[in-house]
C-alpha positions as CSV (number, residue, x, y, z in Angstrom):
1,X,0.0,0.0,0.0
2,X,3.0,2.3,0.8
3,X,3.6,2.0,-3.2
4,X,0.6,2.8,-4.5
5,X,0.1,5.9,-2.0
6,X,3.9,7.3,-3.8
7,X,2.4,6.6,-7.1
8,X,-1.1,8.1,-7.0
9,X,-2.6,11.6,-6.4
10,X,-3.2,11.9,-2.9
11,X,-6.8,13.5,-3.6
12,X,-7.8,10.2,-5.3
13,X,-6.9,8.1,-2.5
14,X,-10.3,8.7,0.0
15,X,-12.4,7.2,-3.3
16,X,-10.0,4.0,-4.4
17,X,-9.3,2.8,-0.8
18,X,-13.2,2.8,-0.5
19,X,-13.7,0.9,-3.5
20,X,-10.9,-1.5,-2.9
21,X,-10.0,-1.9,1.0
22,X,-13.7,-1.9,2.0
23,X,-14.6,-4.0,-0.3
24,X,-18.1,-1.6,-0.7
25,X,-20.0,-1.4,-4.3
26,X,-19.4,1.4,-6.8
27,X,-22.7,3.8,-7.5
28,X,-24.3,2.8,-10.7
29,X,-24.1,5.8,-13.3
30,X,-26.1,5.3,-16.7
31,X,-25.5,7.6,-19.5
32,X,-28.3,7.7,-21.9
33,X,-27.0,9.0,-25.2
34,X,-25.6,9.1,-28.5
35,X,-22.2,6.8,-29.7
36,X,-19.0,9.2,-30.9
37,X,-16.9,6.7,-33.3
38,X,-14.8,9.5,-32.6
39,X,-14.0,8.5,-28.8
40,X,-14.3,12.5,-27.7
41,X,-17.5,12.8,-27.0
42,X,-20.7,11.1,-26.4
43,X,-20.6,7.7,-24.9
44,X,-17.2,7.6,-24.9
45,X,-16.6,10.7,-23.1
46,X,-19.6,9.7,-20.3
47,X,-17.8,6.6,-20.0
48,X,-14.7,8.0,-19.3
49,X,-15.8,10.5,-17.1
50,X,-17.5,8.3,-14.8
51,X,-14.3,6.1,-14.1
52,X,-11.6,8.4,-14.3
53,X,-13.5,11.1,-12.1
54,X,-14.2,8.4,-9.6
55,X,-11.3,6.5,-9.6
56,X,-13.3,3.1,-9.0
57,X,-16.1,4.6,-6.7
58,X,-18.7,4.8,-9.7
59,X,-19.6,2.2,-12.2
60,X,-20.6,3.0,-16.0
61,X,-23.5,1.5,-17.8
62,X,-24.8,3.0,-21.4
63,X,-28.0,2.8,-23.3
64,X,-27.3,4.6,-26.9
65,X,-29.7,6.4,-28.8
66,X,-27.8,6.9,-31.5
67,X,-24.7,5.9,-33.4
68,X,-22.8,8.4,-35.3
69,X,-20.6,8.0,-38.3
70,X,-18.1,11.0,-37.2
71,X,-14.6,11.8,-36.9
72,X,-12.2,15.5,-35.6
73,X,-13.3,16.7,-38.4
74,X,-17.0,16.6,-38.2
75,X,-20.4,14.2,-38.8
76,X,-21.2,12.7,-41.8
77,X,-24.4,10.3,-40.5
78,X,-26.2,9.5,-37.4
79,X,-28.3,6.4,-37.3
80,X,-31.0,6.0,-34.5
81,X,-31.6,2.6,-33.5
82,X,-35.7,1.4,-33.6
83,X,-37.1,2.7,-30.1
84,X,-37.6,-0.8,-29.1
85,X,-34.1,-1.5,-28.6
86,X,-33.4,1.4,-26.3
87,X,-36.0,0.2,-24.1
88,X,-34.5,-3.1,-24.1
89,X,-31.4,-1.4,-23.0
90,X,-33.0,0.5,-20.3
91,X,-35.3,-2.5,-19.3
92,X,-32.4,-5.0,-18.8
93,X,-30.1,-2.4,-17.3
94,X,-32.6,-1.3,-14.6
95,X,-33.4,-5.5,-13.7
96,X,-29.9,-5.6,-12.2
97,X,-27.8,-2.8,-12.4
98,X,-29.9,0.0,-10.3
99,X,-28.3,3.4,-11.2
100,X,-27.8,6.0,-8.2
101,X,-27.5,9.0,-10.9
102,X,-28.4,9.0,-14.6
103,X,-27.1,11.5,-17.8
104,X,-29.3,11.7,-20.3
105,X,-27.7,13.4,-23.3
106,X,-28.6,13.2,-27.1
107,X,-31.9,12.5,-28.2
108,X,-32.3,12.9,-31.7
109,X,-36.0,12.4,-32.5
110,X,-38.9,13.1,-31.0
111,X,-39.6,9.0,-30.6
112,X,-36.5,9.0,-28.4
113,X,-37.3,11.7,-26.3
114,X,-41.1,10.9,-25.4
115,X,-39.2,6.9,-24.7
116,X,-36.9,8.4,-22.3
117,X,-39.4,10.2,-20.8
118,X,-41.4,8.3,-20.3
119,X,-38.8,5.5,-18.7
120,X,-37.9,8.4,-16.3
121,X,-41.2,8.7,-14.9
122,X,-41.8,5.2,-14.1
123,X,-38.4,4.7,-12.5
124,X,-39.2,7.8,-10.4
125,X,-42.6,6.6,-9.5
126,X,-41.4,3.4,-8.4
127,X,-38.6,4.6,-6.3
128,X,-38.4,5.9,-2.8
129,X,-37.1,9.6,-2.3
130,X,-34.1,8.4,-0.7
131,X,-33.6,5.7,-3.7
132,X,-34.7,7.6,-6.3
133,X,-31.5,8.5,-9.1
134,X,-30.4,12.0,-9.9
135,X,-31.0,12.9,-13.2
136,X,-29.1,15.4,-15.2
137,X,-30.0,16.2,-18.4
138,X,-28.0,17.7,-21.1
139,X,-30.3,18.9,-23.7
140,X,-28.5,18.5,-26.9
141,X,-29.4,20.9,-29.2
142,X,-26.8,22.4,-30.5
143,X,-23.4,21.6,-31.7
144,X,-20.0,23.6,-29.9
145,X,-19.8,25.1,-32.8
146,X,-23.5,26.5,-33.0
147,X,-25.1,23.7,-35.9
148,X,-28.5,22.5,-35.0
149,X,-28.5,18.7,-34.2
150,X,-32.9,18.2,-33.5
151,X,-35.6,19.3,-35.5
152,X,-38.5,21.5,-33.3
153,X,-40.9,18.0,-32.3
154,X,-37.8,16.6,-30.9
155,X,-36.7,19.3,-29.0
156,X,-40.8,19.8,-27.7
157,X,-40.5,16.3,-26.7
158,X,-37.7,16.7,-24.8
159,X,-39.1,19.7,-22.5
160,X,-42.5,18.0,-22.1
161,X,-41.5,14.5,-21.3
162,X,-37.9,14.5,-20.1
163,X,-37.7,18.0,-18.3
164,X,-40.0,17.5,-15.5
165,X,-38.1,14.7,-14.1
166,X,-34.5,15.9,-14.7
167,X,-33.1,16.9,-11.8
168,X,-30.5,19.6,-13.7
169,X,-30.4,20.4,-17.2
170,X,-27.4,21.4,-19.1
171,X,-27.9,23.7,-22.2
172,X,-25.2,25.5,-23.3
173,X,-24.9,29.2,-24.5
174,X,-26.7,27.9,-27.9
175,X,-29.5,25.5,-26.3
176,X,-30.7,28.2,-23.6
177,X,-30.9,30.3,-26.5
178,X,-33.0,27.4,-28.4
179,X,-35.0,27.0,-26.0
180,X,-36.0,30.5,-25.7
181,X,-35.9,32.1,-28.6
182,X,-33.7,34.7,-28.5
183,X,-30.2,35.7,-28.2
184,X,-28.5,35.8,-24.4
185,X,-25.7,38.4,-24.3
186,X,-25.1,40.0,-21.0
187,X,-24.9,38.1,-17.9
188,X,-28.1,39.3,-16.5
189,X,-30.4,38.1,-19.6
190,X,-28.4,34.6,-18.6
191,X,-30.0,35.0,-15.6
192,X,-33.1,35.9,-16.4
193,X,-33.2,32.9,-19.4
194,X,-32.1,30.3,-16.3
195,X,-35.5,31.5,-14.4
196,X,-37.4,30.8,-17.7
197,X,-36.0,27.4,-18.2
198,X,-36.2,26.4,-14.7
199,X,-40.1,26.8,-15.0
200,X,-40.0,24.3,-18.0
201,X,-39.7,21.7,-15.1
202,X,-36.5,20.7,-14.1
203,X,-35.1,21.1,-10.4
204,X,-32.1,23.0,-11.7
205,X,-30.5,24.7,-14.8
206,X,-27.0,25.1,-15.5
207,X,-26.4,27.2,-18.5
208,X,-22.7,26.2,-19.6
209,X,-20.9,29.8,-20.3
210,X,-17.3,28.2,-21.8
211,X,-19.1,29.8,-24.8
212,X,-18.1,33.8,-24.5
213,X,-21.3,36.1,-24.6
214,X,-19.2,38.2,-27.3
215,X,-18.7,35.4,-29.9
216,X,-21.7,36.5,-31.9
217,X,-20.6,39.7,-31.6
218,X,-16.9,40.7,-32.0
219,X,-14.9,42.8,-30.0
220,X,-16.4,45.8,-31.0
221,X,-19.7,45.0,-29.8
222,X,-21.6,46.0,-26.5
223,X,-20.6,43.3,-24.2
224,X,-17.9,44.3,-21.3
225,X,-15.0,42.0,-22.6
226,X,-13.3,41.6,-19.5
227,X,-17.2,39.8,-18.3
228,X,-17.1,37.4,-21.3
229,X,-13.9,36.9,-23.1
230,X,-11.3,36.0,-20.0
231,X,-13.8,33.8,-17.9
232,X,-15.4,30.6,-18.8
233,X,-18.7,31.5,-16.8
234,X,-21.6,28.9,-15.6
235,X,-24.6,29.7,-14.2
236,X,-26.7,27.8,-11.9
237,X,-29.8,28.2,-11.0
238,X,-31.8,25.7,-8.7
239,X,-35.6,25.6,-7.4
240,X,-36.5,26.7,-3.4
241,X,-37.1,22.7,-3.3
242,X,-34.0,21.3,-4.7
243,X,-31.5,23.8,-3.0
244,X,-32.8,22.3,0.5
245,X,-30.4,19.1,0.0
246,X,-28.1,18.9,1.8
247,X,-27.6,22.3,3.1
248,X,-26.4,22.6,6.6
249,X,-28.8,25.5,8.2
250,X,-32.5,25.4,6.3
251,X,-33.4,29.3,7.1
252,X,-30.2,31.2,6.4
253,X,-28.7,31.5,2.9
254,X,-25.3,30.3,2.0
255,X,-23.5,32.6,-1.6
256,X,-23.3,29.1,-2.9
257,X,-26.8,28.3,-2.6
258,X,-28.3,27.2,-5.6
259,X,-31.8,29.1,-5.4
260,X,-29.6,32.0,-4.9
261,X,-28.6,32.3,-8.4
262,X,-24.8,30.8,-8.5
263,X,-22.0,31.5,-11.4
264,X,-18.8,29.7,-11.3
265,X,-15.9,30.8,-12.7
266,X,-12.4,30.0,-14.1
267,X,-9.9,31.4,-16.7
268,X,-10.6,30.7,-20.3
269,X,-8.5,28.7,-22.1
270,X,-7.6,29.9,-25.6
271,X,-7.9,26.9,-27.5
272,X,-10.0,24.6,-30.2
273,X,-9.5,21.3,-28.2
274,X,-12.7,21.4,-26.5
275,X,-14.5,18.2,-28.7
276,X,-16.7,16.6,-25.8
277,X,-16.9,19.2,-23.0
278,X,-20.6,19.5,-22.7
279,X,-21.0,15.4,-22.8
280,X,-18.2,15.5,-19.9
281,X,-19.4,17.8,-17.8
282,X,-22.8,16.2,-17.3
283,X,-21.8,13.0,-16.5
284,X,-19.1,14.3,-14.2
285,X,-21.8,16.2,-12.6
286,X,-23.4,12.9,-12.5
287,X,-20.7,11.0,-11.2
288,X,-19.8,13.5,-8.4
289,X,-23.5,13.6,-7.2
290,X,-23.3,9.9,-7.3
291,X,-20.0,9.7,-5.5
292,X,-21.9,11.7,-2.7
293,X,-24.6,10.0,-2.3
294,X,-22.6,6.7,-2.1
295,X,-20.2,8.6,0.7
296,X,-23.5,9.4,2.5
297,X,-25.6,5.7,2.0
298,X,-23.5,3.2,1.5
299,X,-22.5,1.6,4.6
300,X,-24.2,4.1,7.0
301,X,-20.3,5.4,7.7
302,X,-20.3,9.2,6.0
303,X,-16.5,10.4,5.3
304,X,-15.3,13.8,5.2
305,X,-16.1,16.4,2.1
306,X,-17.1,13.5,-0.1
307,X,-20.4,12.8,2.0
308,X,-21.2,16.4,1.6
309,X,-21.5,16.4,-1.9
310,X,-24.4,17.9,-3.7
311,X,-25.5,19.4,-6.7
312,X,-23.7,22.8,-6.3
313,X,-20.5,20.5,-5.1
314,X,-20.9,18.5,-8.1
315,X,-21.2,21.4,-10.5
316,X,-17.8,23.1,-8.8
317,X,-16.1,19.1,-9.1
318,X,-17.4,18.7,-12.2
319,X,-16.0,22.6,-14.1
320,X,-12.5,21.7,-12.3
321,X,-12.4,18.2,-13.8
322,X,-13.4,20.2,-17.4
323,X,-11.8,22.4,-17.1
324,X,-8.4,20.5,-16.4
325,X,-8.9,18.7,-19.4
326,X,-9.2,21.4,-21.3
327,X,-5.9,22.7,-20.1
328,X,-4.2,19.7,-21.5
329,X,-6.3,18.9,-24.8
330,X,-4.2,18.3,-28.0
331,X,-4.9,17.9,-31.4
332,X,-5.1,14.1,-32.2
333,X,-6.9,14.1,-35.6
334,X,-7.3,17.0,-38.1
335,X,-9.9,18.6,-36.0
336,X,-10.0,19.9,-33.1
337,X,-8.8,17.8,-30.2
338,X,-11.3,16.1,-27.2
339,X,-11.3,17.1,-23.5
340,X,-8.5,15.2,-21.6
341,X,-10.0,13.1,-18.7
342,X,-7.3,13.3,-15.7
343,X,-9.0,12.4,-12.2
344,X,-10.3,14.0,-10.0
345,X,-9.4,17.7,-9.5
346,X,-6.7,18.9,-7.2
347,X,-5.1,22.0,-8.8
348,X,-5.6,25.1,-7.6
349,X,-5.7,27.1,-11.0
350,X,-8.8,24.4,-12.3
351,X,-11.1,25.3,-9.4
352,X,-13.8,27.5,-10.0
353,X,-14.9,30.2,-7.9
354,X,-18.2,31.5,-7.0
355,X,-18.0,35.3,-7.6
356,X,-19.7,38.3,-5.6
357,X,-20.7,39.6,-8.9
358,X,-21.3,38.4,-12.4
359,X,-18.7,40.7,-13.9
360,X,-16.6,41.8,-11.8
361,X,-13.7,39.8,-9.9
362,X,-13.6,41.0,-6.4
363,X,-10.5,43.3,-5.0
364,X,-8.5,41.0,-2.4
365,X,-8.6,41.4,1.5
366,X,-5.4,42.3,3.4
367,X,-3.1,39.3,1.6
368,X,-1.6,37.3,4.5
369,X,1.0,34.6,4.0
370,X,2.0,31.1,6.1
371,X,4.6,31.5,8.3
372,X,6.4,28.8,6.4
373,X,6.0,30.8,3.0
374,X,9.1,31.2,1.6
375,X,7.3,33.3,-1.0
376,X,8.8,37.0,-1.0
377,X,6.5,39.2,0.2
378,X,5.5,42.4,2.2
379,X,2.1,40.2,3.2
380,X,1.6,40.0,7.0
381,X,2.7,36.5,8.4
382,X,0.0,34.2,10.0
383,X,0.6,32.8,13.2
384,X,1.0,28.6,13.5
385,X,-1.6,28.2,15.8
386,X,-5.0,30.8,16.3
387,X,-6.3,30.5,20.1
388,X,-10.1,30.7,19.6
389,X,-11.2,32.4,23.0
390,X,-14.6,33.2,24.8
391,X,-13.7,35.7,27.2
392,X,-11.4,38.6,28.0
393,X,-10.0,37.2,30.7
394,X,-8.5,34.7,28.3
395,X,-8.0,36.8,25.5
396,X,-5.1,38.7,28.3
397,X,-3.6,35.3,29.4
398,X,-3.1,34.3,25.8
399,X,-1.8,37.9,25.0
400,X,0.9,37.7,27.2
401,X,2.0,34.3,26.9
402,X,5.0,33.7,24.3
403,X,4.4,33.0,21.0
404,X,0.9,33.5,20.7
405,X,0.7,36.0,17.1
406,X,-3.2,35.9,16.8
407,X,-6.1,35.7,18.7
408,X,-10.1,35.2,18.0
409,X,-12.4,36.2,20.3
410,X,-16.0,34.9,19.5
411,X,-19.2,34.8,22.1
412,X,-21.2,32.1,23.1
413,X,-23.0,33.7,26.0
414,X,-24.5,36.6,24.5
415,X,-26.0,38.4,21.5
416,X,-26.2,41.6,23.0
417,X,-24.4,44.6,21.2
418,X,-23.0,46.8,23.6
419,X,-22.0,44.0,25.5
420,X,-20.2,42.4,22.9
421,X,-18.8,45.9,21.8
422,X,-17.0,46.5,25.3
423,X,-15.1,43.0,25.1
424,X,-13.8,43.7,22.1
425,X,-12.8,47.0,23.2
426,X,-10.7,45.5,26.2
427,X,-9.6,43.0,24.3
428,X,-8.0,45.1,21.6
429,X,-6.5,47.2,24.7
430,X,-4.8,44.2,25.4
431,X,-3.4,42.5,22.3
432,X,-2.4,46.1,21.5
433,X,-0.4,46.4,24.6
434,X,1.6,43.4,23.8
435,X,1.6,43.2,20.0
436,X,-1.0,40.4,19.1
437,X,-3.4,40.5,16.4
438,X,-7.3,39.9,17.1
439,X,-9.7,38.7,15.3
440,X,-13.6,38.7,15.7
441,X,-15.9,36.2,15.3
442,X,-19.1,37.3,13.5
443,X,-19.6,40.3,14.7
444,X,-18.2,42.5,12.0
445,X,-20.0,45.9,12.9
446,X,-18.9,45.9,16.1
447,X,-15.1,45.0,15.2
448,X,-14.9,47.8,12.9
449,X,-16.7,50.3,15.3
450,X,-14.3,49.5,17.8
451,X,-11.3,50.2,15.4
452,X,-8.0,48.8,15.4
453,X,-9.0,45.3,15.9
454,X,-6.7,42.5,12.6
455,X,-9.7,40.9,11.5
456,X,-12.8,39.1,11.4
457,X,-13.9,35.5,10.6
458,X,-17.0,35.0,9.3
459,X,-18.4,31.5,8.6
460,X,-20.8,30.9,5.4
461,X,-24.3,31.7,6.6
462,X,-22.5,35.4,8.2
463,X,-20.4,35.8,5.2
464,X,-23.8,35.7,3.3
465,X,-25.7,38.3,4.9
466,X,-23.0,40.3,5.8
467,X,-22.1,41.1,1.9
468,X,-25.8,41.3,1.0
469,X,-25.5,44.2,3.4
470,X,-22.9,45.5,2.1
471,X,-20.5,44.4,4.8
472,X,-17.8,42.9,2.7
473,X,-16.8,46.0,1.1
474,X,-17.0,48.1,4.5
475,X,-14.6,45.3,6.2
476,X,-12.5,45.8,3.4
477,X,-12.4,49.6,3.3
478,X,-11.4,49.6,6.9
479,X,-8.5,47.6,5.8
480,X,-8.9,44.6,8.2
481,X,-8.1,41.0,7.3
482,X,-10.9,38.4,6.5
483,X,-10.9,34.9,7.1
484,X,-13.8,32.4,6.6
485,X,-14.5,28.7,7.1
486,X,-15.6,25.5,4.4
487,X,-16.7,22.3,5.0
488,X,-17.5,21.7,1.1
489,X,-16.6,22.2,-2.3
490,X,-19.1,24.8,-2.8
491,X,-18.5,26.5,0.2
492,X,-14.8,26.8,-0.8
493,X,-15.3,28.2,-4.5
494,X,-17.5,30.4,-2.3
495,X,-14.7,31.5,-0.2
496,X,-12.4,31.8,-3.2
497,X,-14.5,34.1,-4.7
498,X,-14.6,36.7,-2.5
499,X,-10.5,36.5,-1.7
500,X,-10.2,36.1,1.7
501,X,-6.6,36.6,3.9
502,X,-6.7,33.2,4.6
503,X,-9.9,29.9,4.4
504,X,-10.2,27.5,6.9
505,X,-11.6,23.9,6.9
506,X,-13.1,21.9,9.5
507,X,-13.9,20.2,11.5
508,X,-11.1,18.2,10.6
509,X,-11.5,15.7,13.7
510,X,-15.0,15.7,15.6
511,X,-15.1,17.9,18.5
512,X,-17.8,19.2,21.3
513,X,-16.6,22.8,20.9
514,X,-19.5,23.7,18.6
515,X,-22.8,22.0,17.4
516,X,-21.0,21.5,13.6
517,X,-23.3,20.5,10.8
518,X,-20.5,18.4,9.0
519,X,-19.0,15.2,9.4
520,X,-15.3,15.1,10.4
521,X,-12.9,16.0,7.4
522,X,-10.0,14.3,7.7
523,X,-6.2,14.7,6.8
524,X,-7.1,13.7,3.4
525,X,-9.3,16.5,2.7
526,X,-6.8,19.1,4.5
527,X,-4.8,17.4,1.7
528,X,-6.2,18.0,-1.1
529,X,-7.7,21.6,0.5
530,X,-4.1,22.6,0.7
531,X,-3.7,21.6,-3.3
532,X,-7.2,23.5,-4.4
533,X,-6.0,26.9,-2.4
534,X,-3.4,28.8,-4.0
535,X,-0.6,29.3,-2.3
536,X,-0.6,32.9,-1.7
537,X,-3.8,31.7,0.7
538,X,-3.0,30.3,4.5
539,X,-4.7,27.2,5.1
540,X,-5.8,27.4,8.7
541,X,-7.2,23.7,10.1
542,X,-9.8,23.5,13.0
543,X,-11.5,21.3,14.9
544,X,-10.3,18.2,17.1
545,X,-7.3,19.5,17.0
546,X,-6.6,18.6,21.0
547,X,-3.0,18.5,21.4
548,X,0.8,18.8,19.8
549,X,0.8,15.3,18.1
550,X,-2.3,15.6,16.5
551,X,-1.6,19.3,15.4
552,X,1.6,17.4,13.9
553,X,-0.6,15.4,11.6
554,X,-2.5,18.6,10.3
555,X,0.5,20.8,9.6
556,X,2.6,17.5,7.5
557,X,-1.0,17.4,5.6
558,X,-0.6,20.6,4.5
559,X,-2.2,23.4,7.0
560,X,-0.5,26.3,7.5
561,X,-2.2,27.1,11.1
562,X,-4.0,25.1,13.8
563,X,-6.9,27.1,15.0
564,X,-7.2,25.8,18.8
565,X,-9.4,25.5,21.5
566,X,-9.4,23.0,24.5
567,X,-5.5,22.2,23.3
568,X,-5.0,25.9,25.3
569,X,-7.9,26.5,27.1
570,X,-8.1,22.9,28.8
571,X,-4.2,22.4,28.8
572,X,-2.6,22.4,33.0
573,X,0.5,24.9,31.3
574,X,-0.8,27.3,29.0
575,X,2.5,28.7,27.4
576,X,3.8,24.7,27.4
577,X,1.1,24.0,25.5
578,X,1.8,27.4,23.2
579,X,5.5,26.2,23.1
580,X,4.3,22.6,22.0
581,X,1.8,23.3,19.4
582,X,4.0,26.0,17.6
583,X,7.4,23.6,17.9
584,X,4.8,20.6,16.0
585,X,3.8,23.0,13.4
586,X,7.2,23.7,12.5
């Protein structure tokens, strides 16, 4: 096992020692759809998705609706099987082989379509909610390059029998605009077209923006080019209903909830080896959401980030893994080259973000750096460990004890205001005096009303009404550092968009400290965290985190900081423990 662990990406190995040391069943993921004699797309792409993505966890079954005499270079026939054989597909695919998620992609008639649909709706029907598989749906329409694949019955088909019981539908640029009938060409009518396509049915739409809103138009036309031509943009939009999965705290919005209205973001590649990308993206979307669900159900043991995968999770997974392939496409034919499928996602620079605003990227908090950095740099230096604190009294014990750099004061025992403003008052009396940095937890109006205080830490729900009042910007303009807390993919894009001073992730090991809403991360996922942040970004670990050896493990997975609570406050020598916990995260 030591050999395999050198040889493979550490982010792969939470999903292939769970397929192979437990011995546990891989999620069944169909893909319904069209054959690519090609290999870049269709089938062949789904296929390849689903096993490379989940490195064993998911297993591939196809039922094709279509073959397709095609090649770099283009189509030159498509051939649609007799109906009757793609319900024999279906029917003896379903009798043992029970699919947790399900892509639908091409369906090139309007026999094929109403068949589909109408196989969705019994397999729903029949199905408990818990049981029930995720569809995704990518409504092909309309070629990358903008040719019309479906003639108008098909396409009707398609919204009236298959929509309804899709869970998310795919259409790129050119299908939303099929389906509507009319041209999208600023990020708001994106918008606005997701709102109209979600009332077609589905639970969700993701309108895929890798197309750039000024392609139709040139450079001379009215779009904002730096909103269309250096981002490959996705918008997702998801029903009141269907964002309640899965989210930790029912009545208080997250940035990267789905009924919100969500675009995810990375850099566009300049390139024309894109064959496949729409196919790929759906039934990664399909595999992730699978992979979650499997993390979640399988042996009633729930693991780390996986088990908190959902749709919005999937969708951020799902770009990466895109858009990582993309990155590395070559030309392999005459025409343009396919997507390159390469594992799951653990590069920084393919990990989307989930931007304030649809045009604009965000101006960065105060930039901090690990103390272990060897980046040169003016950016203030993060401490190794962050003493989370209750009280003044603590907050002056831990300001004089040696080698204690930050502090975060938070409060458990009250809500009131002017109570909470006079602790943070004496508090930042005291760090002052001796030269330590605090930080506030959640209460951002009062830290910068008291003035002076380092920073504040905001965790998703806060971080979510504090910029929809504005707060964001007024924490910025009184130049204090921000720090804020994931415990999923989603929540991390989230955090990435807004450019923090540093993210943190827990709770890596369960702890009593806090009611938490997520299961215990691991080391693996402070792994693979560490690999998804760019370096310029301090990872700071919490949760569990009781004593020197154990902070040990979180600093050689790749934490920058320990935030710690009972490893001080519980500890019979406060600066030994200091001493101890800053010597392990050495």
């Amino acid at each position: 096992m030591k050999n395999l662990r050198a040889l493979l990406c550490p982010c792969l190995l939470p999903l292939l020692l769970n397929a192979m040391t437990l011995g546990r069943k891989p999620a069944v993921v169909y893909t319904i759809a069209g054959s690519d004699s090609g290999g870049g797309a269709g089938i062949q792409a789904d296929l390849k998705a689903i096993h490379t993505l989940s490195a064993g966890a998911c297993h591939g079954c196809s039922a094709i609706t279509c073959l397709t005499a095609q090649n770099s270079r283009g189509v030159t026939q498509v051939h649609s099987p007799p109906v009757a054989f793609l319900r024999e597909q279906l029917s003896v695919l379903e009798g043992d082989l029970f699919p947790s998620s399900i892509k639908v992609g091409m369906l090139g008639t309007e026999e094929l379509a109403t068949e589909v649909g109408g196989w969705l709706e019994k397999i729903k029907g029949e199905t408990s909610t818990t049981t029930t598989p995720l569809v995704v749906v990518d409504p092909v329409m309309i070629s990358t390059s903008g040719h019309k694949l479906i003639d108008d019955q098909a396409k009707a088909a398609m919204v009236e029998r298959v929509f309804p019981h899709a869970d998310v539908v795919t259409p790129n640029k050119f299908e939303a605009e099929e389906l509507l009938g009319r041209k999208l060409t600023t990020p708001e009518e994106v918008e606005q077209g997701a709102r109209e396509i979600l009332a077609m049915g589905p639970g969700a739409v993701l309108i895929k923006g890798g197309h750039s809103l000024q392609e139709e138009h040139g450079k001379s036309g009215s779009v904002d080019e730096s909103n269309s031509l250096g981002y490959a943009q996705d918008f997702l939009l998801m029903s009141d209903e269907s964002s309640q999965e899965g989210k930790p705290v029912k009545d208080r919005p997250r940035l990267c909830d789905g009924s919100r209205g969500v675009w995810m973001r990375n850099d566009r590649y300049d390139t024309i080896h894109t064959h496949g990308t729409g196919c790929t993206l759906s039934s990664a979307i399909a595999t992730a959401w699978a992979i979650g669900r499997r993390e979640r159900d399988g042996d009633g043991q729930k693991r780390g980030v996986l088990s908190s995968m959902h749709l919005v999770d999937a969708c951020c997974i799902a770009k990466a893994y895109v858009n990582a392939g993309i990155a590395r496409g070559v030309q392999i034919g005459q025409g343009p080259g396919p997507v390159v499928h390469t594992g799951f996602p653990s590069l920084s620079e393919n990990f989307p973000t989930i931007p304030l605003s649809n045009s604009e990227t965000a101006p960065a908090f105060l930039p901090m750096r690990a103390f272990s950095s060897d980046e040169k740099t003016t950016a203030v230096e993060l401490g190794s460990i962050l003493p989370i604190v209750d009280t003044v009294e603590w907050v002056e014990k831990l300001a004089t004890t040696p080698g204690v750099k930050d502090i975060q004061l938070r409060f458990k025992d009250t809500s009131d205001y002017s109570v909470i403003l006079d602790r943070i008052k004496k508090s930042q009396s005291l760090c002052k005096e001796n030269s330590v940095r605090l930080w506030i937890n959640d209460y951002w109006r009062a830290a910068i009303e008291a003035g002076e205080c380092f920073g504040i830490h905001l965790g998703q729900e806060d971080m979510a009404s504090c910029a929809d009042d504005g707060g964001l910007e007024k924490i910025r303009s009184a130049g204090l550092a921000f720090g804020v807390s994931t415990h999923s993919y989603s929540e991390l894009a989230a955090a990435l968009g807004v450019r923090p001073s540093y993210i943190s992730l827990g709770p890596v090991f369960a702890t009593s400290s806090k009611d938490v809403k997520f299961n215990p991360q691991g080391l693996e996922t402070v792994r693979q965290w560490r690999r998804l942040i760019p370096t310029d970004i301090p990872l700071v670990a919490i949760g569990g985190i009781s004593d020197a050896e154990i902070a040990k493990s979180i600093r050689d997975a790749g934490a920058d900081c320990s935030a710690v609570i009972g490893a001080v406050t519980k500890a019979e020598d406060v600066a030994t423990s200091v001493h101890l916990l800053n010597t392990a995260m050495q």
